[in-house]
RODO-2510 file (C-alpha; in nm, 4 decimals, decimal comma):
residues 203
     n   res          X          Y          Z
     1     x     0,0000     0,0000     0,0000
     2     x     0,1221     0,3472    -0,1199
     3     x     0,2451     0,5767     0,2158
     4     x     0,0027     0,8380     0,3043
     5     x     0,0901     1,1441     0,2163
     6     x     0,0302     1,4592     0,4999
     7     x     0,0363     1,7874     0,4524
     8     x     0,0076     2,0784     0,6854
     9     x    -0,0651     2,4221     0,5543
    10     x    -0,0506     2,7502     0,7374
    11     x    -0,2146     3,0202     0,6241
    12     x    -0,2831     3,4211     0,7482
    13     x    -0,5952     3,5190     0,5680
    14     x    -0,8800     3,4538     0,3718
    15     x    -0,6929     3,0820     0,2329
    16     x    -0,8115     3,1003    -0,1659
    17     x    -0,5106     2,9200    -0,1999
    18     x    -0,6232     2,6705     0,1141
    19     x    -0,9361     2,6110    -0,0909
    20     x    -0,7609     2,5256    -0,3966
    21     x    -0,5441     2,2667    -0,1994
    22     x    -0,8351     2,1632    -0,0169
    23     x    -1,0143     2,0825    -0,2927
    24     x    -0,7863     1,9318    -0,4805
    25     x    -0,7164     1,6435    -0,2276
    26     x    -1,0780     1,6382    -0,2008
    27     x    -1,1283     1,4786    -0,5850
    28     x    -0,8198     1,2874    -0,5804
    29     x    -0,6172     1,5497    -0,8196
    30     x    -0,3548     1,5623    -0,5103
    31     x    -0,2802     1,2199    -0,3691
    32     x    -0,2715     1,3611    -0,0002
    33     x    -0,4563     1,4278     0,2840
    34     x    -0,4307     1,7954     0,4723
    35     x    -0,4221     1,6766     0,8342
    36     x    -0,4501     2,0112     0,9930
    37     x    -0,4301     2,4243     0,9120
    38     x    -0,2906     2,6147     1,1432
    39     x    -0,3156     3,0356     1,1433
    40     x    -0,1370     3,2765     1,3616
    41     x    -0,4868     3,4809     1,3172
    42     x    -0,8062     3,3694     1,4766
    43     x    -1,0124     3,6147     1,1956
    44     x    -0,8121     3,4350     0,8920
    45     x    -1,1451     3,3161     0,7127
    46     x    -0,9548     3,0080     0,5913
    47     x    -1,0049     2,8611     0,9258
    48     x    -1,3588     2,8649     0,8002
    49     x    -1,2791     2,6465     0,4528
    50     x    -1,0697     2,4033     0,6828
    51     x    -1,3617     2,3347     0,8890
    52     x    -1,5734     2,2710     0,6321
    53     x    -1,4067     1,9643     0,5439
    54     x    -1,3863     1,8483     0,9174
    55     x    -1,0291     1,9195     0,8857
    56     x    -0,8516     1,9924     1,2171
    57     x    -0,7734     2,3563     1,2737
    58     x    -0,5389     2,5161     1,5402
    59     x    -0,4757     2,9179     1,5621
    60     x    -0,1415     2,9626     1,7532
    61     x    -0,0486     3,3169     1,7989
    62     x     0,2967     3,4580     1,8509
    63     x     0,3011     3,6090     2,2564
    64     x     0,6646     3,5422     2,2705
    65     x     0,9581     3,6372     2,0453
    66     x     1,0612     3,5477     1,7196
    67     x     1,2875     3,2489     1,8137
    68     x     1,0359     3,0523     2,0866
    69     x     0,7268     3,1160     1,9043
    70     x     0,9252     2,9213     1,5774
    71     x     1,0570     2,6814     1,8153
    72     x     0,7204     2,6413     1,9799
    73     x     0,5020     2,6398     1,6808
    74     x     0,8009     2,3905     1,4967
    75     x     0,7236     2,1732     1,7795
    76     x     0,3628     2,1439     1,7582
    77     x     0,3443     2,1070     1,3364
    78     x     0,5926     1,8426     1,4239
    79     x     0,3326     1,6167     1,6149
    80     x     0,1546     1,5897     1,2987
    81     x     0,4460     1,3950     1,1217
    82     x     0,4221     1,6075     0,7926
    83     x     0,6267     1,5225     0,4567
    84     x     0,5242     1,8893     0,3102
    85     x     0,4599     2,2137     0,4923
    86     x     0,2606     2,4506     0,2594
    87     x     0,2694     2,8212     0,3155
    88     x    -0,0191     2,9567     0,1933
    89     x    -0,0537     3,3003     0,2616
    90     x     0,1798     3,2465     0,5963
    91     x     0,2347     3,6461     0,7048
    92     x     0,5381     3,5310     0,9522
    93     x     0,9080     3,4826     0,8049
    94     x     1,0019     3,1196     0,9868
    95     x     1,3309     3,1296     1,1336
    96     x     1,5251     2,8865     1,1562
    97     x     1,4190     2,7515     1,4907
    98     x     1,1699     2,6202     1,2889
    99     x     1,2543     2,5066     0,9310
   100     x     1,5811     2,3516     1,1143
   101     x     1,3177     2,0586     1,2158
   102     x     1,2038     2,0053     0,8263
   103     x     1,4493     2,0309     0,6030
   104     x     1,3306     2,0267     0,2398
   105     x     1,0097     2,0002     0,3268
   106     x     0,8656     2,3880     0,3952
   107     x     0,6637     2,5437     0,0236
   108     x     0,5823     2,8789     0,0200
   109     x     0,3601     3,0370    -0,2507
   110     x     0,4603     3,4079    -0,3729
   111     x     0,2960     3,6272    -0,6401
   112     x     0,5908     3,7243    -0,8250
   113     x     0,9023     3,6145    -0,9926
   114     x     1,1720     3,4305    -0,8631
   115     x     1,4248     3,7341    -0,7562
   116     x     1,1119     4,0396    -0,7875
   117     x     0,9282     4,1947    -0,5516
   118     x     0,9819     3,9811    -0,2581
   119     x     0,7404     4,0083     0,0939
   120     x     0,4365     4,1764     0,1099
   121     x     0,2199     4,3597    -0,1687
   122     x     0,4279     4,2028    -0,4695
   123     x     0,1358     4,2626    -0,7170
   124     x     0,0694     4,6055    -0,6314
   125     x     0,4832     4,7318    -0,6273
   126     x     0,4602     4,5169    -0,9833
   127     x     0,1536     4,6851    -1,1530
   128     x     0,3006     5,0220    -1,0271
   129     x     0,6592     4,8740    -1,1757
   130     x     0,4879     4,7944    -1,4942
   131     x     0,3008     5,1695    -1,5187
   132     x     0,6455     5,2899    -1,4788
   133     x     0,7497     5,1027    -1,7791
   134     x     0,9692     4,8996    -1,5860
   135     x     0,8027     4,5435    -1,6571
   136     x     0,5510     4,4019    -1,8982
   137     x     0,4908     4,0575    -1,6885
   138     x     0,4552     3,9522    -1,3654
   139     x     0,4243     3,5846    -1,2552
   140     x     0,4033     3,3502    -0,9649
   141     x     0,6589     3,1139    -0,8000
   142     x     0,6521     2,7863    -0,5420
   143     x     0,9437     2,7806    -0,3940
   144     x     1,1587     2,5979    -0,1059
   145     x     1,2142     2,7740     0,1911
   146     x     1,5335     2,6343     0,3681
   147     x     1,6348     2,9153     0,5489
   148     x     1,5114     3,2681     0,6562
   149     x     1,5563     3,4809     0,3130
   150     x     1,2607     3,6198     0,1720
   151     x     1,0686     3,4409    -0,0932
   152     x     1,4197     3,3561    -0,2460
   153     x     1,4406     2,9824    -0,1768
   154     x     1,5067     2,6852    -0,4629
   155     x     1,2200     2,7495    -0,7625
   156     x     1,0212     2,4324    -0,7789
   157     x     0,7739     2,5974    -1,0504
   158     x     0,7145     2,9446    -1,1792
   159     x     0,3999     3,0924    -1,4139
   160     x     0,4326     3,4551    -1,5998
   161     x     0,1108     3,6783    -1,5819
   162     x     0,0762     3,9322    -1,8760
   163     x    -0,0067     4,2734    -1,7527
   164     x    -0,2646     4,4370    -1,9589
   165     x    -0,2571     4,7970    -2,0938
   166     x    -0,6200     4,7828    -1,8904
   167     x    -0,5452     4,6498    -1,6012
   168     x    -0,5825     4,7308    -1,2663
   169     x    -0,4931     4,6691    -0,9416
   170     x    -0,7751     4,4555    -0,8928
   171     x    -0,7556     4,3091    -1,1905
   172     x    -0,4375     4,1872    -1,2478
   173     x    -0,4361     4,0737    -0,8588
   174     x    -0,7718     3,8518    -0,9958
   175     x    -0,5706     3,6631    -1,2676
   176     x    -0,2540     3,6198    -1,0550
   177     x    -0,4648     3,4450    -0,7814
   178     x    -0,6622     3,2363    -1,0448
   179     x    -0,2846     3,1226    -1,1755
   180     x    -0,1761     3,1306    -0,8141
   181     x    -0,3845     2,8257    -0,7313
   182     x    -0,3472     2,6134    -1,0183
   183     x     0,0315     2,6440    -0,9983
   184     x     0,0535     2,5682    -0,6718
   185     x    -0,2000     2,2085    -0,7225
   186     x     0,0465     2,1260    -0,9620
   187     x     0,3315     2,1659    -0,7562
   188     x     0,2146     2,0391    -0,4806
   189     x     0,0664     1,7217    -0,6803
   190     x     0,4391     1,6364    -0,8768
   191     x     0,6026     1,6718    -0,5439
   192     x     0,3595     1,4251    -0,3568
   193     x     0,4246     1,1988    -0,6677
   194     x     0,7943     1,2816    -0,6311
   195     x     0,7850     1,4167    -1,0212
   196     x     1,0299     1,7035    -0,8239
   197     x     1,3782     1,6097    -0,7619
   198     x     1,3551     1,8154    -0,4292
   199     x     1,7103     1,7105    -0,3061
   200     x     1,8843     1,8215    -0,6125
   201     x     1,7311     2,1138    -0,6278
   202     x     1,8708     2,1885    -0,2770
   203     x     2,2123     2,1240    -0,3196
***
């Protein structure tokens, strides 16, 4: 019998992303089964989609500093005996109190291209990039995240989004999440099938 495969994925907010995951090991698409989602924000509405699948939810937020909440909240993901760690709109840099306990297994999401715009509001600093003539695409990555740099960890899959001479904000940030969650079912599929050669991508 194949291993089960168990995924954890913490999220910050709403969890569009968590849906798309969510569903996807729903139908079978991803071979995998999301044993819990854990926010550091009781509000994040993604708490919401967990539950609606009966999936186990925990919201676990930081009262201490940076190092002994990672070490603390490292500890706790760890009882769940995860092969992937998905970051799916995760609003906390990990340090590495906590990816130290899973190497090559911690996937972040990020709405631009590898080395652009990394940490928060990447799609609006790239349609204001683009209306300064300084880009005509913008794109998504899924990356590795082996050690505390921002959203510049080993590329496991990128995806370029056009930006359209009528686009706006709200617009573009529409398409990027529609491409944001099929890139990252993909992803997260091929490396549950082990179609990613994560170990030589992290040497």
């Amino acid at each position: 019998m194949a291993k089960e495969v168990r995924l954890i994925v913490l999220i910050s907010g709403n969890g569009s992303n968590l849906q798309a995951l969510l569903s996807a090991c729903d139908t079978g698409q991803i071979s995998a089964n999301i044993l819990g989602v854990l926010s550091n924000r009781s509000e994040a509405y993604g708490l919401r989609r967990a539950e609606k699948y009966n999936i186990p939810t925990i919201v676990f937020h930081r009262l201490t500093n940076r190092a002994d909440y990672d070490e603390d909240l490292g500890n706790l993901v760890a009882t769940f005996k995860p092969d992937w760690i998905i970051l799916a709109g995760w609003m906390h840099i990990l340090s590495m109190k906590f990816l130290e306990k899973f190497p090559n297994k911690v996937v972040n999401l990020h709405p631009a291209l590898p080395g652009q715009f990394p940490g928060t509001k990447a799609i609006e600093r790239a349609y204001t990039a683009y209306q300064q003539g300084q880009i005509e695409q913008t794109g998504i990555m899924v990356h590795l995240v082996p050690d505390e740099g921002v959203d510049d960890g080993p590329v496991l899959a990128t995806q370029t989004v056009p930006i359209l001479p009528d686009d706006s904000v709200a617009s573009l940030a529409e398409r990027m999440h529609q491409t944001e969650h099929a890139l990252l079912v993909e992803t997260v599929r091929k490396l549950v099938v082990g179609e990613i050669d994560v170990k030589a991508l992290s040497n």
